[in-house]
N, C-alpha and C positions, 0 to 999 in steps of 0.2 A: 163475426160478420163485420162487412166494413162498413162503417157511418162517415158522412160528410159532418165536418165542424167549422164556424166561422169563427176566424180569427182575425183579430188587433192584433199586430203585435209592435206596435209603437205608439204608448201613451203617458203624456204627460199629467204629473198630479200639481199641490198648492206648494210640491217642495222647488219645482221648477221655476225660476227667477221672470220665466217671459211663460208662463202660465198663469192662467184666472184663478183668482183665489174660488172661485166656486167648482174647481177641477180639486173635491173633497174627496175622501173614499166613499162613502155613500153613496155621494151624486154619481160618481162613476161606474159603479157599479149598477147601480140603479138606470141612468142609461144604458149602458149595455147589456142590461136586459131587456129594457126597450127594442133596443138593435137586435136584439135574437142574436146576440154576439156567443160563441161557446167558450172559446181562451182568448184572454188579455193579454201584454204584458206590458208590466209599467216599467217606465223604462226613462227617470227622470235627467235630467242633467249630470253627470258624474257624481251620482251616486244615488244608492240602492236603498236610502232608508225609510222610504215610504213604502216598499214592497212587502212588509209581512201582514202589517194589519190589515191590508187590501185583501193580501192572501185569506188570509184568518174568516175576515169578513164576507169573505166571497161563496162559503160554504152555503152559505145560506139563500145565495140567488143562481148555485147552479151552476157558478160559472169557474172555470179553470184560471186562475193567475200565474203566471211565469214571472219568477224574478227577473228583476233587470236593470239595466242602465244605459242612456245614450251615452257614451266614451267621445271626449274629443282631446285626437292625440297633437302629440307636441306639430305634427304637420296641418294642426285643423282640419283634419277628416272626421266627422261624423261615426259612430258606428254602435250597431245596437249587440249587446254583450248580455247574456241568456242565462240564468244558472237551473237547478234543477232544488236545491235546497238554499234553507237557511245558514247551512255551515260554508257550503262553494259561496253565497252571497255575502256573506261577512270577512270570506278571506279576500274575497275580489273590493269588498268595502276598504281591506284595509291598505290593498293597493294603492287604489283612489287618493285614501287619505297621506300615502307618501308621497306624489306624485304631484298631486294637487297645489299648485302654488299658493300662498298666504297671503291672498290680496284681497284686504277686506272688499265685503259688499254693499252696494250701495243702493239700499233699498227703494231711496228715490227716483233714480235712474234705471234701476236693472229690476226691481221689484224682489218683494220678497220672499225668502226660502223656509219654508216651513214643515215640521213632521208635525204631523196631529193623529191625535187618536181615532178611536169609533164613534167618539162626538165632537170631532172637529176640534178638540182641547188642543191647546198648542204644546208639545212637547218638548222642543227644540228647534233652534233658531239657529240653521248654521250662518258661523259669521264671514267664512271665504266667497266671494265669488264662485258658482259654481258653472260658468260657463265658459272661463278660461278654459286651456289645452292642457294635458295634463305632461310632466315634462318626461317623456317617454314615446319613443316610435310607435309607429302602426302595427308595425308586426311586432315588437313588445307584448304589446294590447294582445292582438288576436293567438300569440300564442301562451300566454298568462291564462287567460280565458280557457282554451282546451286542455290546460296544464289542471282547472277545476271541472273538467270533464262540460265547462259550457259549450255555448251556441256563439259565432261569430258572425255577422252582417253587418257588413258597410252600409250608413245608411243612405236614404234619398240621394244616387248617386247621380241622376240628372240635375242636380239642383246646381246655381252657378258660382256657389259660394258652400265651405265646409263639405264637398264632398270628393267621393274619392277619385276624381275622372275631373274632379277644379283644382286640388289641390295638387294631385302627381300628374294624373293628365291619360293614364293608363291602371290597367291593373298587374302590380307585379308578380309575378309568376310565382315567387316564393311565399307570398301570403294564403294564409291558409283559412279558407274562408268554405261557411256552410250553405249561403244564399246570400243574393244581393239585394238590397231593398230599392223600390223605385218609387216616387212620388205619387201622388194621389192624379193628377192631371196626365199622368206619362202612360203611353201607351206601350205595353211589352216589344212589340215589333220593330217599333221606331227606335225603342232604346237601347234592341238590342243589335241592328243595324249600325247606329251613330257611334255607339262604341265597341263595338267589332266582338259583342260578348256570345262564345261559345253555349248551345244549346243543351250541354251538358250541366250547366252553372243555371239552378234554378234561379227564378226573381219570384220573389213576393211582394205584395202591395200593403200598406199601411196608412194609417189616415196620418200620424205622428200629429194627433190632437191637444192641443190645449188651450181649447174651448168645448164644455161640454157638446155643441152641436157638432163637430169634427169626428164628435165617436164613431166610428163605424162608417164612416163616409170612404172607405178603402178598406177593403178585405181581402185576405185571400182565404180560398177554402182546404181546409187538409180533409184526405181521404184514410182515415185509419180506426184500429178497433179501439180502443180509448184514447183518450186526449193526455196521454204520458207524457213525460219531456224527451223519453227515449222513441217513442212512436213518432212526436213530433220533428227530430232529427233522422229520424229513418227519412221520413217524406221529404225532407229537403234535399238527402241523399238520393231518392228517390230507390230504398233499400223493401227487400221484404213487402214487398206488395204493396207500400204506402206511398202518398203522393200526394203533392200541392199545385194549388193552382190558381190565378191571381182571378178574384170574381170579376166578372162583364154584367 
């Protein structure tokens, strides 16, 4: 039988450099249970390693985590990259990490990048920059991504800066993409009027939080019999009976 489920699926934790250090795994998950949220995905700065122990910890409030990461490629496009396990997340981690330029970070300025445990212990400190472009194309990215069987979405593509319609100006035909994400403020209609995007090309909405009160403030809803990462890709295909749709 089919159930509706609410979904994030772009949130930041305390690994992301322009994130609140109170965006912990606890706290977040602990709010989006507040938000009656069903799947997350965290999805920090080019790179995925704050995504297991959320996962791990998640069993216990209920709620679905999807690994992830926001990618930003050598064109400065935005874009939110999906896996389904911990092995497709480590091999796409270790993308990142060839890719990733070597420029330190500067905590003062850009804040700082942190993994922590399930009590907020500090595990590691990455010391790169994590908000640089990684030095690879867009379609690199997105087809690296379905090379580990993930999820590919451009993210907040209205936005005027780091997205895909700022930075190319269009969407090119050859990219291969599963949905597009729109901002929290953006209205489906208008945005997909102003950039000419065919009705066959689902959008979903996203709060792309990093402040705890952001969780949940952009959802969309999937329509599917469990919250799988294979049911979840059906819906954005709009395959096999399932389906999404950005909440009003």
């Amino acid at each position: 039988m089919m159930r509706k489920f609410r979904a994030d699926l772009h949130l930041h934790t305390v690994l992301s450099p322009c994130a609140d250090l109170a965006m912990s795994p606890d706290q977040i998950l602990t709010i989006a249970r507040q938000k009656q949220l069903d799947i997350i995905a965290i999805t920090d700065h080019n790179s995925t390693k704050q995504c297991k122990v959320i996962r791990e910890m998640a069993a216990d409030h209920g709620i679905v985590v999807l690994n992830g990461c926001e990618v930003n490629s050598r064109e400065e496009v935005h874009s939110l990259c999906l896996f389904e396990n911990d092995h497709s997340r480590a091999e796409f981690q270790a993308f990142i990490d060839q890719y990733l330029p070597n420029i330190p970070n500067r905590p003062d300025y850009f804040g700082y990048q942190v993994v922590v445990d399930r009590e907020n212990m500090i595990l590691e400190e990455i010391p790169w920059y994590l908000g640089n472009g990684l030095q690879v194309s867009l379609e690199e990215i997105a087809d690296y991504t379905h090379r580990l069987n993930g999820i590919f979405i451009p993210a907040h593509i209205d936005r005027p800066i780091n997205s895909l319609f700022s930075q190319l100006g269009f969407l090119p035909k050859e990219l291969k993409i599963d949905a597009l994400q729109i901002s929290k403020q953006a209205s489906e209609m208008s945005i997909r009027k102003m950039f000419d995007i065919h009705s066959d090309i689902t959008l979903i909405k996203a709060s792309d939080a990093h402040y705890l009160e952001d969780i949940g403030t952009a959802c969309s809803v999937f329509e599917l019999v469990n919250p799988t990462f294979e049911e979840i890709r059906w819906a954005l295909h709009r395959q096999h009976g399932r389906s999404v749709k950005i909440e009003t």
